[in-house]
C-alpha positions in Angstrom: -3.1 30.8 10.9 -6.1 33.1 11.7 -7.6 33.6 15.6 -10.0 31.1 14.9 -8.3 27.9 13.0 -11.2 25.5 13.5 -13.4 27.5 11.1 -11.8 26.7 8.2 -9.9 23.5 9.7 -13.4 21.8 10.9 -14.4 21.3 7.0 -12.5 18.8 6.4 -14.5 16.5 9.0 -17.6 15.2 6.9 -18.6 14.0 10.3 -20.2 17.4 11.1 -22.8 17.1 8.3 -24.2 14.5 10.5 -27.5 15.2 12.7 -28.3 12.8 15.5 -32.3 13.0 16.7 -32.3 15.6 14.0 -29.9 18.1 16.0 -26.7 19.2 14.3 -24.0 16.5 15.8 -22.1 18.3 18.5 -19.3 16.2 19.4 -17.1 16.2 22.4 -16.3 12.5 23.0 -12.8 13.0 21.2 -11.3 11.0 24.3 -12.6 8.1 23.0 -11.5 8.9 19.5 -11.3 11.1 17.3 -12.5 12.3 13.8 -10.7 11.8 10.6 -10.3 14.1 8.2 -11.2 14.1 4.3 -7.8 13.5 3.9 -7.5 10.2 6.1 -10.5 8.6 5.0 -9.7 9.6 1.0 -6.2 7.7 1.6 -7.6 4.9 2.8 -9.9 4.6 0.4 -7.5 5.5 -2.3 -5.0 2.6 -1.1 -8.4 -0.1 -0.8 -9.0 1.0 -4.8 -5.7 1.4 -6.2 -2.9 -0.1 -4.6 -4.1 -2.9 -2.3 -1.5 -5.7 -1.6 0.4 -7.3 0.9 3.8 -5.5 1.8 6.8 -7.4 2.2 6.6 -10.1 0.9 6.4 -9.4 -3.3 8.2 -8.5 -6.0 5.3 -7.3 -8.2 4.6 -3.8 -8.7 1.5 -3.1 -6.2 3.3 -5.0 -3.3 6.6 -2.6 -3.9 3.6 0.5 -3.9 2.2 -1.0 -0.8 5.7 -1.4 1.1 7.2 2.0 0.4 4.0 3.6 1.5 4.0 1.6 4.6 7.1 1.8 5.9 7.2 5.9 4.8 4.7 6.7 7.4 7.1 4.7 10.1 9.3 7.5 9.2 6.6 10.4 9.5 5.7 9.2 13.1 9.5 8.9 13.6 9.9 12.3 12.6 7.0 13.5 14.7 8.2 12.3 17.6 11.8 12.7 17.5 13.1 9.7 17.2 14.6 7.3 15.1 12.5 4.5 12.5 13.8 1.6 13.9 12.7 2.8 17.4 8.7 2.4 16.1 6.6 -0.4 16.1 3.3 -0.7 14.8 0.6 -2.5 16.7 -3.5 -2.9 17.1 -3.3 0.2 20.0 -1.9 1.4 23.0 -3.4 -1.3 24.7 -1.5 -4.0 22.6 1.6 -1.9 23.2 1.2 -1.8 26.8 0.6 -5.2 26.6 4.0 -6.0 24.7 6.3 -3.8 27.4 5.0 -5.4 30.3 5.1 -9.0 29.0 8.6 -8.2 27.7 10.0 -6.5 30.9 8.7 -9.4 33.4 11.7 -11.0 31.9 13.7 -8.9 34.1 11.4 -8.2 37.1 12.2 -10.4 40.8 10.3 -11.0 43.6 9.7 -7.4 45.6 10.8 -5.3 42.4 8.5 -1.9 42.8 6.4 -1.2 39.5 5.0 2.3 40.1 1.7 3.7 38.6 -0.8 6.1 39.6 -4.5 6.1 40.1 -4.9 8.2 37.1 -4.3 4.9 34.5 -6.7 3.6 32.1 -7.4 -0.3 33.2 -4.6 -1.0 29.6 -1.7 0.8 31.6 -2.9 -1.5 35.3 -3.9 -4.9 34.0 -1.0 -5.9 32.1 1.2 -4.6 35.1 -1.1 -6.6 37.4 -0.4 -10.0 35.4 3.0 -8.9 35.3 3.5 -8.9 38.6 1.4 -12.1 39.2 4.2 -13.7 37.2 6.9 -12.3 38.6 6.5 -11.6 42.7 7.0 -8.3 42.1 4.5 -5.6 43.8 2.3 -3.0 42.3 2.8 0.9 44.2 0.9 4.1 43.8 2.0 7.6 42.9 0.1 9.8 45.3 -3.1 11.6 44.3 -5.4 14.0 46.0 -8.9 14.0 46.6 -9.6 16.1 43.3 -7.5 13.2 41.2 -4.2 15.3 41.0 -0.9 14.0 40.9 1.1 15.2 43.7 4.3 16.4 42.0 7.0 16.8 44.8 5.5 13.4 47.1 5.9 11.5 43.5 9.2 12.8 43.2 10.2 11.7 46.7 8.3 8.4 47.0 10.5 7.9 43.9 13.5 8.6 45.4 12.4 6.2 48.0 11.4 2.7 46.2 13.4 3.0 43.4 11.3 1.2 41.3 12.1 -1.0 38.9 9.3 0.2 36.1 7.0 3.0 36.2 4.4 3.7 33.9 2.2 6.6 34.3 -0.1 8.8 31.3 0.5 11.7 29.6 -2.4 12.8 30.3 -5.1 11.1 32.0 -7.8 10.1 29.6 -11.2 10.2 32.4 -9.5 13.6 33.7 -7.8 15.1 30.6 -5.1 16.3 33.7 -1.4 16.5 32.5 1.3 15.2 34.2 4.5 16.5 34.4 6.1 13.3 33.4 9.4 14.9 32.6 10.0 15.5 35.9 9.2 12.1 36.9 11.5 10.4 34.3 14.2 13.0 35.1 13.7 12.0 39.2 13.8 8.2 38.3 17.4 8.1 36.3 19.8 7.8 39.3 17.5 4.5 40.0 18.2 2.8 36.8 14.1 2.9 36.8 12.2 1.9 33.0 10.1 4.5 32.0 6.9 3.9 30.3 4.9 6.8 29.0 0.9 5.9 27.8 0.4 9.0 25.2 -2.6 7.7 24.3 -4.1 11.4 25.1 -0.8 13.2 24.4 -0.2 12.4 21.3 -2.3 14.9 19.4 -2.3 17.8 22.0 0.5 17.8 22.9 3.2 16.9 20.3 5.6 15.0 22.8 9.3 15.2 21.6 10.6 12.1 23.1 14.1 13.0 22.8 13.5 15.6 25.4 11.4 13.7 27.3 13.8 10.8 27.4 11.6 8.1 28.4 12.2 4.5 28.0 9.0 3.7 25.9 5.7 5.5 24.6 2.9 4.2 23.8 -0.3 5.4 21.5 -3.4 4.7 19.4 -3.7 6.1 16.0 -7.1 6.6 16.4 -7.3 9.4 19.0 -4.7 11.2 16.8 -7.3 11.8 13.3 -6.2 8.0 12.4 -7.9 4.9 11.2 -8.9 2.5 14.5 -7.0 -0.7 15.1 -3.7 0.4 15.2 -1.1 2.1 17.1 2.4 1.3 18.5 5.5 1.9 20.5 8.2 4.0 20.3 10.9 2.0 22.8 14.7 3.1 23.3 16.0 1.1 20.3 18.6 -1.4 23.2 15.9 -1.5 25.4 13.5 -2.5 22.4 15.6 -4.8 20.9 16.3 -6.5 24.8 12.9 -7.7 24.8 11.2 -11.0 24.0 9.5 -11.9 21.3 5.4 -11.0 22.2 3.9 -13.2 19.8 5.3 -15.3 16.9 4.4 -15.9 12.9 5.6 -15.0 9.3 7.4 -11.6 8.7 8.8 -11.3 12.4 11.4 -14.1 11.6 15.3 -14.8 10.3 15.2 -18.6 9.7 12.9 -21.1 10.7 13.4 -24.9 10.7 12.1 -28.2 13.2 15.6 -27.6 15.2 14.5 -24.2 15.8 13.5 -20.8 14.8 15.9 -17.1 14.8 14.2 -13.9 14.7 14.9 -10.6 12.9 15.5 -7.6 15.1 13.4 -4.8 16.3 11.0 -3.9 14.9 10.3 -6.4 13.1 10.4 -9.2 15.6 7.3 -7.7 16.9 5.6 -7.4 14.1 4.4 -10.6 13.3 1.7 -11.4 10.7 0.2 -9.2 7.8 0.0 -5.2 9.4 -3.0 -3.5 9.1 -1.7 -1.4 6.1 -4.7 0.6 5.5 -4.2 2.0 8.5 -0.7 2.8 8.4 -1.4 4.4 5.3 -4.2 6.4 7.0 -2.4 7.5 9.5 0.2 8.6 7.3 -2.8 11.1 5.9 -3.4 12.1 9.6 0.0 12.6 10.0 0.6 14.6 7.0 -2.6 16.9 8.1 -1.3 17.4 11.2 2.6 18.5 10.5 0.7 21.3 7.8 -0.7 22.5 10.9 0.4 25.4 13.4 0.3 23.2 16.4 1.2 26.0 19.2 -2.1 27.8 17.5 -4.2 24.9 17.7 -3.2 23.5 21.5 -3.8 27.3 22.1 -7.4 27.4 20.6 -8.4 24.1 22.1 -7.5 25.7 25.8 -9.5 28.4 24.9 -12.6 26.4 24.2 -11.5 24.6 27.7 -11.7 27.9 29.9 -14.9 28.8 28.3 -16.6 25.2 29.1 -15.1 24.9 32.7 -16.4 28.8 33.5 -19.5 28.3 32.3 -19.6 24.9 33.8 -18.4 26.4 37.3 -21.2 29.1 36.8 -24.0 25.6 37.4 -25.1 25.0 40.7 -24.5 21.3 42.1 -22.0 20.9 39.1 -18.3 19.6 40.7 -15.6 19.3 38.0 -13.0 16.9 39.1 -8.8 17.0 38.3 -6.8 19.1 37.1 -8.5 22.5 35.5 -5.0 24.3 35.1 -3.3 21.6 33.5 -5.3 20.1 30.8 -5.4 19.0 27.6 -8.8 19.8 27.1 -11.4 17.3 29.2 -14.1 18.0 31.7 -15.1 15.6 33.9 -18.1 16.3 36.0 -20.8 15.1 38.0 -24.6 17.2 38.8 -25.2 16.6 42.4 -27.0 12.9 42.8 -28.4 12.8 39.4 -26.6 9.8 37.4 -23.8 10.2 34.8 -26.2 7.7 32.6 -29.1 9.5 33.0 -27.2 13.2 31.9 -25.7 11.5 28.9 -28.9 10.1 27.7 -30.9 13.0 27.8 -27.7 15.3 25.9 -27.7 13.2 23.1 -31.8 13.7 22.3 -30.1 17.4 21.8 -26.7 16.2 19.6 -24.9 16.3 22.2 -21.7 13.4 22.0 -20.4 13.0 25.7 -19.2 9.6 27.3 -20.4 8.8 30.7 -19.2 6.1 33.2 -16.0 5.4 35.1 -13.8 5.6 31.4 -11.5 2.6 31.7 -10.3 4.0 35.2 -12.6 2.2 38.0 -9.5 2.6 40.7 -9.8 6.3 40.0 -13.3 6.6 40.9 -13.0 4.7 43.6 -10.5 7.2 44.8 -12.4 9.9 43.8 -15.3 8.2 45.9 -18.1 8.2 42.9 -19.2 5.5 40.8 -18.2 7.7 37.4 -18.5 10.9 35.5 -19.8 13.3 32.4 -16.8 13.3 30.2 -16.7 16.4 28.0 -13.8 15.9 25.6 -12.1 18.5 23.0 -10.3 18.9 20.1 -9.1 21.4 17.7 -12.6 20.9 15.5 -14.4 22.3 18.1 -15.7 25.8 18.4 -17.8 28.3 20.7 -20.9 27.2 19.0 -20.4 23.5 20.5 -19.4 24.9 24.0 -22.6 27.2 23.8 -24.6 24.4 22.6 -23.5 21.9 25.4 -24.6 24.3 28.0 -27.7 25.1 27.0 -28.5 21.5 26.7 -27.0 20.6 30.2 -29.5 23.5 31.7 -32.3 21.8 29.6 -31.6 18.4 31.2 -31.1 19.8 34.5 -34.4 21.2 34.4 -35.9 18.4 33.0 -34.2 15.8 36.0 -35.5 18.2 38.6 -39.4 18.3 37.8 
């Protein structure tokens, strides 16, 4: 792969033949979610026109199509991960996923049981863990943070060691920061407590190519769509005994063994959880994505994308009244800033009369910026589709609003 792989690489994103206001689109919201590739949007297209049926459930020629494709890409994402096929299962998002482990594990949470999070999570990884303890009587603690919104490493480990928790669930990577955190050594800290380790990868998946073998959590979670996939799905990867443990989420077709009026068995995982017709476009889209990506160099890319990183957060630094919050050594590729008094809405409103695709706002993670003391942020989000030109771009239309806020 050349110096510069987005050059050739960024082609195969129609997206960029957009112009907003009549500016050439410059995006950097891939935080929220990413763009698809020719590749992904031609499969899905190709599987709408050609080979649409329900998988499963028929014996006739398209549904056979239809099912091998499906249930091939459960072996891609196995394969990208590093785990095994029965170890996946599909679902609507991270959120969903979350969802599912936190129902499942209240089964076996008591009164005073420590579930540990951080105030890095996206509201998905703190209301379902709220409810869960609601149910339950067991209590919600905090990983500490400082002031900047970085995970104290060594306290974590120790306050660990402490409250043996029960579950903890923390992010990859945070998704208002972009910080990453060394969640290795917090799953390696929390094995002599028996604790059940959930990992949301929601920002991980794409930059950083998680092995979960050596990782060795419990469960990860993800969205297809911030990894060049369709929207509307995602899924779990869950230590198959641990998977299989849990309850069923929700009921319907597929997901059972027998059903009668004296009472219905269920398959095993995954199945059991996967109840209902899947959204099979978007497996098979996904499949495309992850095709695209496994053609790909990724130490190249990751390497390319913190090169577009440093550039933005130097150039950044280099604006008076601009403070850039987390962690800028650690990251997989997010700014998160805020211009003096002047509101995030405002900044964000003016960029986009120049092209310019940034979220503003507190980015699912209220209890963070509460912590951080402001009401929210400029989110400036990267991936490997990105070059120079959109980090020049970005700056010169930041100065422009600047100005144009100060008159």
């Amino acid at each position: 792969m050349n110096d510069n792989p987005c050059t050739q690489l960024r082609r195969d994103f129609p997206i960029f033949e957009v112009s907003v206001d009549d500016q050439p689109l410059c995006y950097l919201d891939s935080a929220a979610t990413t763009q698809k590739p020719n590749q992904v949007i031609q499969a899905v297209k190709d599987f709408y026109q050609s080979q649409n049926a329900n998988v499963h459930r028929g014996l006739h020629t398209l549904s056979e199509q239809a099912t091998t494709a499906y249930e091939a890409v459960r072996g891609k994402l196995a394969q990208f991960l590093n785990v095994q096929s029965p170890e996946i299962v599909w679902t609507s998002g991270a959120t969903a996923s979350l969802n599912l482990i936190a129902y499942g594990l209240s089964d076996s949470l008591k009164k005073d049981d420590v579930i540990l999070l951080s105030p890095l999570e996206h509201h998905a990884n703190i209301v379902p863990w709220q409810l869960a303890a609601k149910r339950t009587g067991a209590r919600i603690e905090l990983l500490p943070v400082d002031a900047q919104g970085i995970l104290q490493l060594e306290q974590a480990k120790a306050l660990i060691e402490k409250l043996k928790p029960k579950v903890m669930s923390i992010c990859h990577a945070s998704n208002a920061l972009g910080n990453i955190n060394d969640v290795a050594a917090l799953i390696a800290s929390s094995k002599s407590s028996g604790t059940v380790t959930v990992v949301d990868g929601a920002q991980s998946l794409l930059h950083l190519r998680p092995d979960l073998k050596q990782l060795d959590c419990d469960f990860y979670v993800f969205s297809a769509h911030k990894a060049l996939g369709p929207t509307g799905l995602g899924g779990l990867y869950g230590r198959y005994e641990l998977l299989n443990a849990l309850p069923v989420y929700q009921s319907g077709g597929e997901m059972i063994d027998t059903v009668s009026f004296s009472g219905t068995t269920f398959r095993p995982a995954p199945e059991k959880f996967e109840p209902g017709t899947p959204n099979i476009a978007g497996v098979i889209g996904f499949g495309a994505a992850l095709d695209y990506l496994m053609t790909l160099e990724h130490d190249s890319l990751f390497q390319h994308e913190q090169a577009l990183y440093r550039a933005l957060v130097e150039q950044l630094s280099e604006i008076d009244g601009i403070r850039i919050w987390g962690d800028t050594a650690n990251n997989v590729g997010t700014v998160s800033f805020s211009y003096k008094n002047e509101h995030h809405y405002d900044l964000a409103t003016l960029l986009n009369t120049h092209g310019i695709a940034v979220r503003s706002g507190h980015h699912c993670t209220q209890p963070l910026m509460a912590h951080l003391g402001i009401e929210g942020t400029i989110r400036a989000s990267l991936a490997f589709y990105n070059n120079q030109q959109d980090i020049s771009r970005f700056i010169a239309a930041l100065k422009d609003t600047i100005s144009l806020l100060e008159e």
